[in-house]
DRENDO-1510 file (C-alpha; in Angstrom, 1 decimal, always signed):
<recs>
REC; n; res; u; v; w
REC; 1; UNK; -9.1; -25.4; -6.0 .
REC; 2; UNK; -5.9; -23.7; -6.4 .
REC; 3; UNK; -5.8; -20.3; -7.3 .
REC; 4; UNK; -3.7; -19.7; -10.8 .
REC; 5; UNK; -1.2; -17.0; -9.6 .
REC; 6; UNK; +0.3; -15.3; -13.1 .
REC; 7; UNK; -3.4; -16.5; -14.7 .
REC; 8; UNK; -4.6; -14.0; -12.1 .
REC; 9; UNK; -2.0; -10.7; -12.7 .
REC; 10; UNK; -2.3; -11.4; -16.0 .
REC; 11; UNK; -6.4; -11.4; -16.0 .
REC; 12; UNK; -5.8; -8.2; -13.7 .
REC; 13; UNK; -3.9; -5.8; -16.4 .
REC; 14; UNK; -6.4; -7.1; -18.9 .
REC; 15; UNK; -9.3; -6.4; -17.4 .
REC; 16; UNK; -7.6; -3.1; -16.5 .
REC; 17; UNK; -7.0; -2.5; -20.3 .
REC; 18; UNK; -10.2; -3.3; -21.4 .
REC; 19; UNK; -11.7; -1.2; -18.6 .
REC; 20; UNK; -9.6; +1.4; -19.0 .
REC; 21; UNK; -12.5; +4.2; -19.7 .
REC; 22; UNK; -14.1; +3.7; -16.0 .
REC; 23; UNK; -11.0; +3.9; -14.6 .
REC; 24; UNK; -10.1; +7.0; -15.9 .
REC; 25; UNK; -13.6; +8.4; -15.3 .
REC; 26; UNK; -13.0; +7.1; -11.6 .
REC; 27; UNK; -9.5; +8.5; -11.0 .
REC; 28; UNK; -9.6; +12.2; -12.8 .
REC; 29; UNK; -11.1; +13.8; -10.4 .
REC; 30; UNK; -9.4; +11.8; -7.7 .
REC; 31; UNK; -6.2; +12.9; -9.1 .
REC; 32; UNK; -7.0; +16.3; -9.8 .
REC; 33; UNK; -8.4; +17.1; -6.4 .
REC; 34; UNK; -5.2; +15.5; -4.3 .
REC; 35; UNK; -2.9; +16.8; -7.0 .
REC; 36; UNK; -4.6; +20.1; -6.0 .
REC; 37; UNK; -4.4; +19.8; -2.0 .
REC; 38; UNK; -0.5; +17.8; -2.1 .
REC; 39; UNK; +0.6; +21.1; -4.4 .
REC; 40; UNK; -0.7; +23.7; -1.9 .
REC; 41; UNK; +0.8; +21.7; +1.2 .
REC; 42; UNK; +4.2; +20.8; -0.3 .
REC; 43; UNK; +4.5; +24.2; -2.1 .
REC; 44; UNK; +3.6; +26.2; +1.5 .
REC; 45; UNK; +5.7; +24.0; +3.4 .
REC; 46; UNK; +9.1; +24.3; +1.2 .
REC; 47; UNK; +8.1; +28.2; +1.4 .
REC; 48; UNK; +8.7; +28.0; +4.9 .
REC; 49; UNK; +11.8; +25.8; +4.9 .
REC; 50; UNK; +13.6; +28.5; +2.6 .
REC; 51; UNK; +12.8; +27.0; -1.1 .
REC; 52; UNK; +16.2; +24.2; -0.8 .
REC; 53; UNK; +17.8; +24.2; -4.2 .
REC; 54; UNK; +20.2; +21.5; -3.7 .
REC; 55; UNK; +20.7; +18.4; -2.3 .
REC; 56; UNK; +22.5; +19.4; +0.9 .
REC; 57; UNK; +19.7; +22.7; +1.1 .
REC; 58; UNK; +17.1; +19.8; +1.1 .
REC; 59; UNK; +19.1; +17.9; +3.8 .
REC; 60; UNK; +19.3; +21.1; +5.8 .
REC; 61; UNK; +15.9; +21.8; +5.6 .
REC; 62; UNK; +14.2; +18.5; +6.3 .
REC; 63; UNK; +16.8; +18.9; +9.9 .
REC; 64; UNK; +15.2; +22.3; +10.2 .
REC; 65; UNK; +11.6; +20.9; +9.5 .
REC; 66; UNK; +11.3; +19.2; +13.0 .
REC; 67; UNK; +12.6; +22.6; +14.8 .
REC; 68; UNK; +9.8; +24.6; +13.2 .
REC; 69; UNK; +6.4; +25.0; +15.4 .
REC; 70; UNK; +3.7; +24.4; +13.5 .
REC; 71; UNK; +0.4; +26.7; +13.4 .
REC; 72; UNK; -2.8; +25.0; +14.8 .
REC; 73; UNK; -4.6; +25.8; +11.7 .
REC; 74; UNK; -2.3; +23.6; +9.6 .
REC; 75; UNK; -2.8; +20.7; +12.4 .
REC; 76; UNK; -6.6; +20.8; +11.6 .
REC; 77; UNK; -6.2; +21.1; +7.8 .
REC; 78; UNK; -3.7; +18.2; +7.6 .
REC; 79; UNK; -6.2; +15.6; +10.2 .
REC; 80; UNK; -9.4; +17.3; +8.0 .
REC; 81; UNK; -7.7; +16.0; +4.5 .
REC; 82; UNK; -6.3; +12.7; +6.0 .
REC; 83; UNK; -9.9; +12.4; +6.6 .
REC; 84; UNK; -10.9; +13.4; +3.2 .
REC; 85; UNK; -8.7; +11.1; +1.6 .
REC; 86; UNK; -9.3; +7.8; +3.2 .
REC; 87; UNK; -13.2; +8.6; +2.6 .
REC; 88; UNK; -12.4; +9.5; -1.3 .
REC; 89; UNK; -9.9; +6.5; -1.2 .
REC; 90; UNK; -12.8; +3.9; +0.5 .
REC; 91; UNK; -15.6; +5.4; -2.6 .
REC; 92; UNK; -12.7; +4.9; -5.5 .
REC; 93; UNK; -11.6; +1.3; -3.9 .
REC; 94; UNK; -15.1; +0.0; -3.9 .
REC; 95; UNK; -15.9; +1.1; -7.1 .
REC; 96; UNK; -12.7; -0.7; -8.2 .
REC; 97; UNK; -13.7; -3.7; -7.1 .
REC; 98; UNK; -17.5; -3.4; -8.7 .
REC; 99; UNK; -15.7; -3.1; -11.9 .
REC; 100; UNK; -14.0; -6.0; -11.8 .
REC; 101; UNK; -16.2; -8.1; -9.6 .
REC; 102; UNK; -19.4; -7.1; -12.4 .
REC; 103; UNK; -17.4; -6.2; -15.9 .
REC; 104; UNK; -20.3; -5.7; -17.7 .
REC; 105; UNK; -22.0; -3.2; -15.7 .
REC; 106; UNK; -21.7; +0.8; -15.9 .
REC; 107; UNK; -20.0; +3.1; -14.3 .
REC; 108; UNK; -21.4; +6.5; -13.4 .
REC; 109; UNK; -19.5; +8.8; -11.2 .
REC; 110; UNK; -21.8; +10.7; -9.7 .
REC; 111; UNK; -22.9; +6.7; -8.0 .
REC; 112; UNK; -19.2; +5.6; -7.5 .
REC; 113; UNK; -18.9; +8.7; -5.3 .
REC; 114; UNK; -21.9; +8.3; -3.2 .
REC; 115; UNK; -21.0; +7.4; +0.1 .
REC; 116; UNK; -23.6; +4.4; +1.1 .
REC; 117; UNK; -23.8; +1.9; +3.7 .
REC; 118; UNK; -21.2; -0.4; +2.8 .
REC; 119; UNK; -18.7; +2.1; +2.5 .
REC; 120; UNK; -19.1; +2.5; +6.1 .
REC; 121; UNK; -18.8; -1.8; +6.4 .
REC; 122; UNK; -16.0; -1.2; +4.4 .
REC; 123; UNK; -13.9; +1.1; +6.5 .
REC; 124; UNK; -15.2; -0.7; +10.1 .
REC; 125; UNK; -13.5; -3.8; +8.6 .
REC; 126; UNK; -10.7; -1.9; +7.4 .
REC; 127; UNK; -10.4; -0.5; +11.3 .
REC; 128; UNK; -10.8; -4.5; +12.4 .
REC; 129; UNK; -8.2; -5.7; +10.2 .
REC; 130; UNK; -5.7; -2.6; +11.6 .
REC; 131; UNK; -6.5; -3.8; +15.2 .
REC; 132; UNK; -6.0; -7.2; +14.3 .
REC; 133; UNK; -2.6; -6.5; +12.4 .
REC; 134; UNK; -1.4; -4.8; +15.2 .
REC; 135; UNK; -0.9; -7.7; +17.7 .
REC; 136; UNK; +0.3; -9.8; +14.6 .
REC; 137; UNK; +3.4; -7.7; +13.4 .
REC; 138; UNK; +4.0; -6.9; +17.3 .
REC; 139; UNK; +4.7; -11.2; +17.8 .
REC; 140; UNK; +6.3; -10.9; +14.7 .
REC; 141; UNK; +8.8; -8.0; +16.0 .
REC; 142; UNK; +9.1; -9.6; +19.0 .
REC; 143; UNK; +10.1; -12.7; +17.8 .
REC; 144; UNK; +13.0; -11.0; +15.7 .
REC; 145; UNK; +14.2; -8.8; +18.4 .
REC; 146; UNK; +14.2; -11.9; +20.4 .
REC; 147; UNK; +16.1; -13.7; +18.3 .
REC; 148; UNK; +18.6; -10.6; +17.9 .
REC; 149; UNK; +18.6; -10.1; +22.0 .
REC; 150; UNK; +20.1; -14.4; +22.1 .
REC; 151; UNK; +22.4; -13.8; +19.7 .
REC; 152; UNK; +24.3; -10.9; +21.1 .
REC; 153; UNK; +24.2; -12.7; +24.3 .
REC; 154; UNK; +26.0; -15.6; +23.0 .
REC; 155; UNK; +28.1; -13.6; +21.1 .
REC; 156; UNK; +28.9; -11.1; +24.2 .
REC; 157; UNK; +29.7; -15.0; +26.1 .
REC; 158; UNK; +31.6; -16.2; +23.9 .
REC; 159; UNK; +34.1; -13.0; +24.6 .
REC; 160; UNK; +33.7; -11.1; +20.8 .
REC; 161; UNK; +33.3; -7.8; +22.7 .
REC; 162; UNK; +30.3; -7.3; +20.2 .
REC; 163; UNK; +28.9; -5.9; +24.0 .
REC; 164; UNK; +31.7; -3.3; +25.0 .
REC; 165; UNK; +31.3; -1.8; +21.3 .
REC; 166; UNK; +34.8; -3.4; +20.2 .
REC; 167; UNK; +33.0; -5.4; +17.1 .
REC; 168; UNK; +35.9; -5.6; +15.2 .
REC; 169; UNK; +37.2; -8.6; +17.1 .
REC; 170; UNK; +33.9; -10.4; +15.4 .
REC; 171; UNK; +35.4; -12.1; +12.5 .
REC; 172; UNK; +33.8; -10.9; +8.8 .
REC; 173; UNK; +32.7; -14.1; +7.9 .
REC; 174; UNK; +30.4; -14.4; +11.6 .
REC; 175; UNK; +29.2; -11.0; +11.3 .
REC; 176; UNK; +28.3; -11.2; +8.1 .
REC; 177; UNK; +26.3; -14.8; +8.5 .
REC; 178; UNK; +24.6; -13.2; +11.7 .
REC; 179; UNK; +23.1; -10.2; +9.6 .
REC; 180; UNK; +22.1; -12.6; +7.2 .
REC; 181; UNK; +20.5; -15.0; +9.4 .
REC; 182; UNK; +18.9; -12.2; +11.7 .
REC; 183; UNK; +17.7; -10.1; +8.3 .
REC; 184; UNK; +16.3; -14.0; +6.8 .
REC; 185; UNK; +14.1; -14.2; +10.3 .
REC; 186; UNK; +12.8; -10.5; +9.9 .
REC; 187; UNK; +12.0; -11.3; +6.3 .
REC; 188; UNK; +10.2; -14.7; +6.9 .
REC; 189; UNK; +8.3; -13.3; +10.2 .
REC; 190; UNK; +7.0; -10.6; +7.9 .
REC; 191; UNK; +5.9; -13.3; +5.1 .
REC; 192; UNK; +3.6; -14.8; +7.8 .
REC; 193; UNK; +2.4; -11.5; +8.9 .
REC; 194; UNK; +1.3; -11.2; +5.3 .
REC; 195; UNK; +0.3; -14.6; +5.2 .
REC; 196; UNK; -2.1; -13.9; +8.0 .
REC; 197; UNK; -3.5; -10.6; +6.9 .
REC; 198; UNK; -4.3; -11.6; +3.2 .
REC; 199; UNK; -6.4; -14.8; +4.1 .
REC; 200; UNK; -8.4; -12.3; +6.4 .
REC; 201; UNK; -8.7; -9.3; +3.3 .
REC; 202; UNK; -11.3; -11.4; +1.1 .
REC; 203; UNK; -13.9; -9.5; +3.2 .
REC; 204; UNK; -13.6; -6.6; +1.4 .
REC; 205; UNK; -14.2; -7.8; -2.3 .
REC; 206; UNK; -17.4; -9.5; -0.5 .
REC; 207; UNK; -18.4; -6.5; +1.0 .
REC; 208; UNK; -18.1; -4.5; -2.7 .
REC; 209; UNK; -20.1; -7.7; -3.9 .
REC; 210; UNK; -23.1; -7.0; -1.9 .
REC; 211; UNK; -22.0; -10.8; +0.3 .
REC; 212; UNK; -20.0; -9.4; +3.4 .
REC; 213; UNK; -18.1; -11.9; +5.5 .
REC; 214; UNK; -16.5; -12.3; +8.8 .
REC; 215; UNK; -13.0; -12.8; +9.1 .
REC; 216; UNK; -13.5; -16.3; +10.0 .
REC; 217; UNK; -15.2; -16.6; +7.1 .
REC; 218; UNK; -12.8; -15.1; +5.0 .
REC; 219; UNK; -9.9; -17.7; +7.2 .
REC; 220; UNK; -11.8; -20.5; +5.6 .
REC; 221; UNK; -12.9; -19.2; +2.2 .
REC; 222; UNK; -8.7; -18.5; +1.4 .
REC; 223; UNK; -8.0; -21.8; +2.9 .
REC; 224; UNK; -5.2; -23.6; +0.8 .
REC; 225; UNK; -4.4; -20.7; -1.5 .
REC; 226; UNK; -3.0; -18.2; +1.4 .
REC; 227; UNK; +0.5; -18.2; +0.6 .
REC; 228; UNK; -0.9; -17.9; -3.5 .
REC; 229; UNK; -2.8; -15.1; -2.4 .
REC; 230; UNK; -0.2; -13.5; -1.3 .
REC; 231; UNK; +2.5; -14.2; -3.9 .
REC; 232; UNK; -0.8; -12.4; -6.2 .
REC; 233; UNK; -0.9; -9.4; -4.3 .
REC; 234; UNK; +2.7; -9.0; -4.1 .
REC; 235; UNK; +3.6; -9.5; -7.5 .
REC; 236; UNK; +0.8; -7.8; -9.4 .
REC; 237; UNK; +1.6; -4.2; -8.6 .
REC; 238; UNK; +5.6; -4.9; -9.2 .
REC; 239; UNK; +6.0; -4.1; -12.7 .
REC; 240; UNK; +3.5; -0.8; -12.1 .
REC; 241; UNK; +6.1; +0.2; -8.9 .
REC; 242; UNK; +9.6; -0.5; -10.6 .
REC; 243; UNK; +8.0; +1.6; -13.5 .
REC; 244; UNK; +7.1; +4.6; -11.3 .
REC; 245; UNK; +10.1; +4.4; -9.8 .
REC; 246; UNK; +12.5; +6.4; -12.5 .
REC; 247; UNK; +9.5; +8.7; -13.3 .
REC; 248; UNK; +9.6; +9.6; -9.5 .
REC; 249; UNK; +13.1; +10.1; -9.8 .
REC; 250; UNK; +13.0; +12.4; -12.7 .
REC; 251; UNK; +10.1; +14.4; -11.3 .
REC; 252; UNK; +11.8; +15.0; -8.3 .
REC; 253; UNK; +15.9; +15.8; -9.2 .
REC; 254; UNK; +14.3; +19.2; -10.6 .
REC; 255; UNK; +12.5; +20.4; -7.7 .
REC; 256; UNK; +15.9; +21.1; -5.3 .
REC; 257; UNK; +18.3; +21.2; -7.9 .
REC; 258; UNK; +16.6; +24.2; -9.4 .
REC; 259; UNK; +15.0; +25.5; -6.6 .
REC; 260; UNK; +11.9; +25.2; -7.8 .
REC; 261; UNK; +10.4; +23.3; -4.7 .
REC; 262; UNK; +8.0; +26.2; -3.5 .
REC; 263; UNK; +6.7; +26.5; -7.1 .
REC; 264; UNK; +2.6; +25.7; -6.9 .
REC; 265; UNK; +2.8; +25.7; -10.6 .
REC; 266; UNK; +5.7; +22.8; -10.4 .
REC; 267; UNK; +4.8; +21.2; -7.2 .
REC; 268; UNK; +0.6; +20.6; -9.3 .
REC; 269; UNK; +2.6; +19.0; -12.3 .
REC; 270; UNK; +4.6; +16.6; -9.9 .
REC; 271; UNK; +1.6; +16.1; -8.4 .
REC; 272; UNK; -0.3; +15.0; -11.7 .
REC; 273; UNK; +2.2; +12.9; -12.6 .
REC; 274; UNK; +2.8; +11.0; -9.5 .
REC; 275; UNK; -0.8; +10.4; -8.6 .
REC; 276; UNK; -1.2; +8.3; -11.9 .
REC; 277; UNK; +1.0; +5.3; -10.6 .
REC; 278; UNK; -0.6; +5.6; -7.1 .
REC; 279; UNK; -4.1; +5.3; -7.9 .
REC; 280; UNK; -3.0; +2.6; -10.8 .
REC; 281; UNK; -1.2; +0.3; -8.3 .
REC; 282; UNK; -4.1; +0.8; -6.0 .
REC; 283; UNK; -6.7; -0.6; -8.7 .
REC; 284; UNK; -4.0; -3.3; -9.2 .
REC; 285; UNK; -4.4; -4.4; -6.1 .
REC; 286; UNK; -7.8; -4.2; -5.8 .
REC; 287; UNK; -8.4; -6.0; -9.0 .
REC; 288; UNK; -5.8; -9.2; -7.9 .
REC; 289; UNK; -7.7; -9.4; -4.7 .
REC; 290; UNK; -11.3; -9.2; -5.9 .
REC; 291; UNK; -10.5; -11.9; -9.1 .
REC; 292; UNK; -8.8; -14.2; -6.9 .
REC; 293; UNK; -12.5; -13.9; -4.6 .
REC; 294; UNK; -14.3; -14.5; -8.0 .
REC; 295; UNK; -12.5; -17.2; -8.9 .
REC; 296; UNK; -12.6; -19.3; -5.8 .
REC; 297; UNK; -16.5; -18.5; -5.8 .
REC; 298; UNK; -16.5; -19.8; -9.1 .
REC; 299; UNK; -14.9; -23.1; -8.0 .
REC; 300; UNK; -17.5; -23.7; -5.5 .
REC; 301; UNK; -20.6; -23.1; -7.9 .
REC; 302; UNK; -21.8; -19.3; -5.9 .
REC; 303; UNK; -21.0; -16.9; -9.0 .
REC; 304; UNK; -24.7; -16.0; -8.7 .
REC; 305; UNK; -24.7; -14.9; -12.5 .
REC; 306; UNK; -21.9; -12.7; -11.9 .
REC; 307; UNK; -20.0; -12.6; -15.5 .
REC; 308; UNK; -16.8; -14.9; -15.6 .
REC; 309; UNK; -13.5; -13.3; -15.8 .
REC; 310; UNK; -10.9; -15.7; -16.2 .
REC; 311; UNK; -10.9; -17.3; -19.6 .
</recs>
């Protein structure tokens, strides 16, 4: 069975749509509560930076940020809400992928946010699959800087003084196809990283579904729809992204070019409005990854009963 990839975004937004009551239930106080905590931080940090009210203020002060010491206090209260959030982010996650793994069934808050035993499978598969990505992207890197290390050595043979910092003697049209060629290998060793890691990340829709997995399992459950499992989770959050993207920029130009920066009152509203497209894309994600789980379940006759998605 092939997975259908713009059957599958599409079935996403829908079921987001239809849906669209729990989510909002889920994300409110998710939004209000980190809306709350990134006003206070940003707000008390532009404070101390001198409240930039232009662009080259704002350049000034992100230099000056690394110069500043910074209390212990502020160490502990930035590791303690790291903390927070990837537990609040782990309870909302899960519950995303209950909503769309069991339409039908309800939604209570008060549940979603009860932290439970497979939260914790959750995030001690979500540590596995870190470990595991680290030796992937560093073979990946290597492989590129490899690759980079030959060519300047060929190039440095062949007498272009690429080497002795005189690159000028490298003709356009070589340096140019060089770039290319180098940025083409960075961009396809990073497609197989996510090759790699997606056909592993069907675990956590199991977990959510009450049927965890191993990552061998998972290896062999995504077998022949990797690379369509990956064009899913790529492309389904796009049009959310390139949509944020102007609201971020209008949210944003008025903090330094009014000076308003150290403005709680300000820095909450940009807060409000920028968590919506965060949480959204994350319950895009979610959703793309736990329908493409459904449907290759369905394929093999182990829905269990679970309500059909895809029609």
């Amino acid at each position: 069975m092939k997975l259908p990839v713009f059957r599958t975004i599409a079935a996403t937004y829908s079921l987001i749509w239809r849906q669209k009551r729990d989510f909002a239930l889920l994300s409110l106080p998710i939004i209000i509560v980190f809306s709350i905590i990134g006003a206070v931080t940003n707000a008390t940090t532009w404070a101390r930076l001198g409240n930039p009210a232009s662009l080259q203020e704002y350049i000034d002060a992100t230099q000056k940020m690394q110069q500043l010491s910074t209390p212990g206090w502020y160490f502990l209260a930035g590791l303690f809400c790291g903390l927070f959030g990837i537990a609040v982010m782990i309870l909302f996650v899960v519950a995303c992928h209950r909503i769309y793994l069991a339409p039908g069934e309800s939604v209570l808050v008060r549940d979603a946010f009860r932290w439970r035993k497979l939260h914790w499978r959750y995030l001690l598969n979500g540590i596995k699959l870190m470990l595991v990505s680290i030796p992937v992207l560093f073979l990946m890197s290597a492989i590129v800087l490899g690759a980079a290390g030959i060519v300047i050595a060929i190039l440095a043979r062949a007498g272009t003084g690429i080497v002795d910092g005189n690159a000028p003697q490298l003709s356009q049209g070589i340096g140019g196809g060089v770039v290319f060629a180098l940025f083409g290998l960075q961009l396809a060793t990073g497609t197989i990283a996510g090759w790699i890691l997606v056909r592993f990340s069907l675990v956590f829709p199991a977990i959510a579904a009450g049927y965890p997995m191993s990552f061998r399992e998972s290896w062999r459950f995504s077998a022949k729809n990797g690379w369509r499992l990956l064009w899913i989770i790529v492309l389904t959050p796009m049009p959310v992204m390139l949509l944020a993207l102007p609201v971020t920029i209008a949210v944003f130009a008025p903090l330094f070019g009014f000076g308003l920066a150290a403005s709680l009152p300000v820095q909450l509203a940009e807060n409000l409005v920028m968590q919506v497209p965060a949480l959204l894309s994350y319950a895009i994600v979610v959703g793309a990854l736990s329908l493409s789980y459904r449907r290759i379940l369905k394929s093999r006759g182990q829905m269990d009963g679970v309500e059909e998605t895809f029609r």
